[in-house]
Backbone as numpy.savetxt, mean C-alpha at the origin, in Angstrom:
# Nx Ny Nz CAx CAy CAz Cx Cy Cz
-12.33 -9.56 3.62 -12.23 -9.99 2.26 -13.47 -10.83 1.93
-13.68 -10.81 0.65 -14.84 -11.51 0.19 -14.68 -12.40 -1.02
-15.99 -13.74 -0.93 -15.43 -14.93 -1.44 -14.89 -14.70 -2.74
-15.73 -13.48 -3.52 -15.59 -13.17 -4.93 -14.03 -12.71 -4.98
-12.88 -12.50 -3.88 -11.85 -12.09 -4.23 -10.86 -13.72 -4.46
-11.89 -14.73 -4.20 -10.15 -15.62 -3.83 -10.10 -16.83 -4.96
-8.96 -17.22 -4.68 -8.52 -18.15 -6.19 -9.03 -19.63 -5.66
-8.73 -20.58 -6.46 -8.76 -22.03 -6.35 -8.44 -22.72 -5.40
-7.42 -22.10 -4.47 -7.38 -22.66 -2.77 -7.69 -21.89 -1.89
-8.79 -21.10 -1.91 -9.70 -20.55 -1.24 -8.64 -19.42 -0.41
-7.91 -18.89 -0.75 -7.34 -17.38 -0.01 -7.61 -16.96 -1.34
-7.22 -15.27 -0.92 -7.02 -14.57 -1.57 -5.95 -13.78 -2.66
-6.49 -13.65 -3.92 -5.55 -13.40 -5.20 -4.55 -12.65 -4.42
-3.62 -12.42 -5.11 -2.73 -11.59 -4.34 -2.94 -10.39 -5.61
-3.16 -10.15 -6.69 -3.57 -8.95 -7.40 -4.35 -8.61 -6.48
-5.76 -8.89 -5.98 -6.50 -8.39 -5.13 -5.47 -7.38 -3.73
-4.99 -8.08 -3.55 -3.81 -7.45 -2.06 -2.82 -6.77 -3.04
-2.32 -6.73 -3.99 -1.96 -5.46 -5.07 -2.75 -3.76 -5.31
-3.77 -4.46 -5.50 -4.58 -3.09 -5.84 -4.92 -2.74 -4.59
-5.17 -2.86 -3.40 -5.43 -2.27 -2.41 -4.17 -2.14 -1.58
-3.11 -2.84 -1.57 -1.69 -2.00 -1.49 -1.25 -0.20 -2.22
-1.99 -0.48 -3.37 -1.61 0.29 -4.49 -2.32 1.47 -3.72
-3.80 1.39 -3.54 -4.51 2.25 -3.10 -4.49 2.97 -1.89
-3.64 2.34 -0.71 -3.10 2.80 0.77 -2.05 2.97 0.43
-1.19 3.20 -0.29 0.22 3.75 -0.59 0.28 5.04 -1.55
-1.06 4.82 -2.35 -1.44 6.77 -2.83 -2.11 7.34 -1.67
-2.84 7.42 -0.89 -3.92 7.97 0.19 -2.44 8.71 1.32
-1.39 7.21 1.37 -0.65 7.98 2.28 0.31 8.88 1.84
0.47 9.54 0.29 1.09 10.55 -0.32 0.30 12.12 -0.34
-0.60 11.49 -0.14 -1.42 12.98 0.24 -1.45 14.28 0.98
-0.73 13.84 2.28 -0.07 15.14 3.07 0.84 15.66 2.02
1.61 14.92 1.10 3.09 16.01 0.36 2.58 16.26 -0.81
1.10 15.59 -1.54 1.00 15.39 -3.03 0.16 15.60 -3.15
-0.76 16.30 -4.59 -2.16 16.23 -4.82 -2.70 15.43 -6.02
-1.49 14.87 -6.53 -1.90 13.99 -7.72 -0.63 12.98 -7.87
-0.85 11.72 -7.83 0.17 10.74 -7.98 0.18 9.65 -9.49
1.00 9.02 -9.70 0.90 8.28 -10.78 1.71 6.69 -9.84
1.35 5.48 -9.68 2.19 4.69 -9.43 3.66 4.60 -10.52
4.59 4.67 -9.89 6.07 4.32 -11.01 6.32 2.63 -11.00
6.66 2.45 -9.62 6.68 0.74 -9.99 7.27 0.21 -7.94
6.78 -0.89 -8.38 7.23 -1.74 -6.53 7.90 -2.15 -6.31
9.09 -1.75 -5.71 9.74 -2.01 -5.46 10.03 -3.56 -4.65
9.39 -4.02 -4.22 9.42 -5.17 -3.52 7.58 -5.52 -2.97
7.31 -6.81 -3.02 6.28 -7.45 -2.72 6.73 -8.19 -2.01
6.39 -8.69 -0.99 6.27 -10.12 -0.28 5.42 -10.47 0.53
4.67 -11.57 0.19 3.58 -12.62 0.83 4.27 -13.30 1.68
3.98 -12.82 2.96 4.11 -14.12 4.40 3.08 -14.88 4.61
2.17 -14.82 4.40 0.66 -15.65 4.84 -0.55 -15.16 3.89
-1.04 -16.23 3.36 -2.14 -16.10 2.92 -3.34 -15.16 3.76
-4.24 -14.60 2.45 -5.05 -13.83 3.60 -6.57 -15.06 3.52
-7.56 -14.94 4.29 -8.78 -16.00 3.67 -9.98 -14.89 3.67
-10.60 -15.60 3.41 -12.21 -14.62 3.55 -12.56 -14.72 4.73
-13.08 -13.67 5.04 -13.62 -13.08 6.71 -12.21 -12.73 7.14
-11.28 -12.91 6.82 -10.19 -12.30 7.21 -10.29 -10.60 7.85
-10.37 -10.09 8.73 -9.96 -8.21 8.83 -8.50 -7.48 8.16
-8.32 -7.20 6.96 -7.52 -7.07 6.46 -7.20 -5.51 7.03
-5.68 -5.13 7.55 -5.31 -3.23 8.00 -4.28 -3.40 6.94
-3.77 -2.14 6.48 -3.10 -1.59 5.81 -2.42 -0.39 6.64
-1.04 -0.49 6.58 -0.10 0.48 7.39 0.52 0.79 6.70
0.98 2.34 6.50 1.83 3.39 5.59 2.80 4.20 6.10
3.69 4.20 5.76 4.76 5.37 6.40 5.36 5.91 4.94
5.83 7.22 4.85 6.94 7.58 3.94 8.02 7.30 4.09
9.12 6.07 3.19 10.41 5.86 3.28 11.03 6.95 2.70
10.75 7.24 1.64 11.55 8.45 0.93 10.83 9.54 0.42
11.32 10.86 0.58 10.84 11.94 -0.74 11.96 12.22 -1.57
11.85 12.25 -2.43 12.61 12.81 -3.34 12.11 14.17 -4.02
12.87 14.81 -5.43 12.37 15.87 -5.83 11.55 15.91 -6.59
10.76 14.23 -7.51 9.10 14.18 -7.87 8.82 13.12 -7.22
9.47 12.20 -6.90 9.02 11.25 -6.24 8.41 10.91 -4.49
8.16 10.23 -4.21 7.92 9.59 -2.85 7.89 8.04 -2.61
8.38 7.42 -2.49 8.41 6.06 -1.74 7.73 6.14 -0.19
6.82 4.94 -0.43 5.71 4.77 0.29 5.91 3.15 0.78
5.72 2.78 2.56 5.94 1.20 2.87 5.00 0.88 3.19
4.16 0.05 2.82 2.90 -0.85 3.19 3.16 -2.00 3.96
2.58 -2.60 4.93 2.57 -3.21 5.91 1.05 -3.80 6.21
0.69 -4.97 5.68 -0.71 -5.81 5.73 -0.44 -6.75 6.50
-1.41 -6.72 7.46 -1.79 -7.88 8.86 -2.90 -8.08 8.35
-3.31 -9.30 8.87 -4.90 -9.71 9.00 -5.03 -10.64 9.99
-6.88 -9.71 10.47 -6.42 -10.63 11.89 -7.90 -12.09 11.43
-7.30 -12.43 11.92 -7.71 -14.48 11.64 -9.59 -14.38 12.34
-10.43 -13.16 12.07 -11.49 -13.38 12.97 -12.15 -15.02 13.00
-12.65 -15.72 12.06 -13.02 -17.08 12.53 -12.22 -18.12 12.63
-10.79 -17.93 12.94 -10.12 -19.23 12.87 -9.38 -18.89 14.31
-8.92 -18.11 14.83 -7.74 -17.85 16.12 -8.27 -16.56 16.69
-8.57 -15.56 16.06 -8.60 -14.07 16.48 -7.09 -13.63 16.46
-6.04 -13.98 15.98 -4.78 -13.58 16.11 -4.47 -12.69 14.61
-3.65 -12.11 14.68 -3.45 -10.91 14.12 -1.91 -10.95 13.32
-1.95 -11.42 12.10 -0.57 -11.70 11.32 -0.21 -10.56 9.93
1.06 -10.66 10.24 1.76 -9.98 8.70 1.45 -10.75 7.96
0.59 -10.01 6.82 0.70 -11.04 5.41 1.44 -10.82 4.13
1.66 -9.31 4.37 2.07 -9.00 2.94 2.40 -7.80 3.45
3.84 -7.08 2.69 4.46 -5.79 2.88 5.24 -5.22 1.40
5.09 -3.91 1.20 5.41 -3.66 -0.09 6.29 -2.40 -0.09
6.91 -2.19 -1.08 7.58 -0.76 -1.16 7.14 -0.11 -2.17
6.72 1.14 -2.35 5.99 1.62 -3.80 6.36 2.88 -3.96
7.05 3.00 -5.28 7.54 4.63 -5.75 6.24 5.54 -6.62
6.31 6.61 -6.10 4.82 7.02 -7.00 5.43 8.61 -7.27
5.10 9.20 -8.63 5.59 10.24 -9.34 4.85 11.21 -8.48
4.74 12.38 -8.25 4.12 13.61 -8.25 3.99 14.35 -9.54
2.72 14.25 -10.02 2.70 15.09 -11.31 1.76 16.43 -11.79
1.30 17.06 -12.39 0.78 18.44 -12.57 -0.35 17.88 -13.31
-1.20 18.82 -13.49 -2.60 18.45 -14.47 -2.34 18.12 -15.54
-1.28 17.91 -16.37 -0.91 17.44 -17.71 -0.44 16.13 -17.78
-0.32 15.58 -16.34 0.15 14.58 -15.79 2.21 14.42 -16.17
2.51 15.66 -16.35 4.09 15.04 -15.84 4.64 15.60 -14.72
5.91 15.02 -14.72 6.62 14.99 -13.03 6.51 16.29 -12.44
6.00 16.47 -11.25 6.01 17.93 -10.81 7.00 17.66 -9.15
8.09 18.91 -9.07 8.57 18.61 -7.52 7.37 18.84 -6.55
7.89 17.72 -5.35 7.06 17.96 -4.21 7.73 19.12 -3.54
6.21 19.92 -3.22 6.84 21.21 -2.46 6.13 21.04 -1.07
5.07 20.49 -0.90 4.96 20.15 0.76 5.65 18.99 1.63
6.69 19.36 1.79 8.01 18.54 2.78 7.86 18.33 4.34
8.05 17.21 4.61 7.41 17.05 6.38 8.03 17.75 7.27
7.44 18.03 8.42 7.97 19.15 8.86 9.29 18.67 9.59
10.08 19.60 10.35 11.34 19.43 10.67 11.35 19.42 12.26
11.11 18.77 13.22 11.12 18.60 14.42 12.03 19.65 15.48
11.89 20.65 16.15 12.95 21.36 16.38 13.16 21.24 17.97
């Protein structure tokens, strides 16, 4: 993270950790989707501030598909490079995002994960 992202007590905005939530939670709709719209988040929560020089990861899994939708779980660590080197949850999110067609409305997802046999 960089200084230009952080507020008045020197971490970082959490809009900043929004939009790049936002952005690793469309990337990981991409195996089922070719065009997404965010719908809305289901849940945010800040455990720890992030700071600058921080190594910020972003982790994705699919919680749900539905028949336009997908729910997507984000999972943000950052690891502490100049203060510990230790490696913390900071922030985890849940995010529903439409599947839609070039006209941009709801289209079903037709690439479904595969079925383990």
């Amino acid at each position: 993270m960089f200084p230009r992202d952080t507020n008045g007590h020197g971490t970082i905005f959490g809009g900043v950790l929004l939009a790049y939530i936002d952005q690793a939670g469309a990337i990981a709709t991409r195996p089922h989707c070719d065009r997404v719209l965010t719908v809305k988040m289901n849940e945010v929560v800040f455990h720890a501030p992030v700071y600058v020089s921080d190594i910020v990861s972003f982790y994705t899994t699919v919680a749900r598909i539905g028949r336009t939708s997908i729910t997507i779980k984000v999972l943000v660590t950052a690891e502490r490079w100049q203060k510990t080197d230790e490696t913390v949850k900071v922030t985890e999110a849940e995010i529903v995002y439409v599947n839609v067609d070039e006209k941009r409305r709801p289209s079903p997802i037709t690439r479904l994960p595969a079925i383990p046999s």
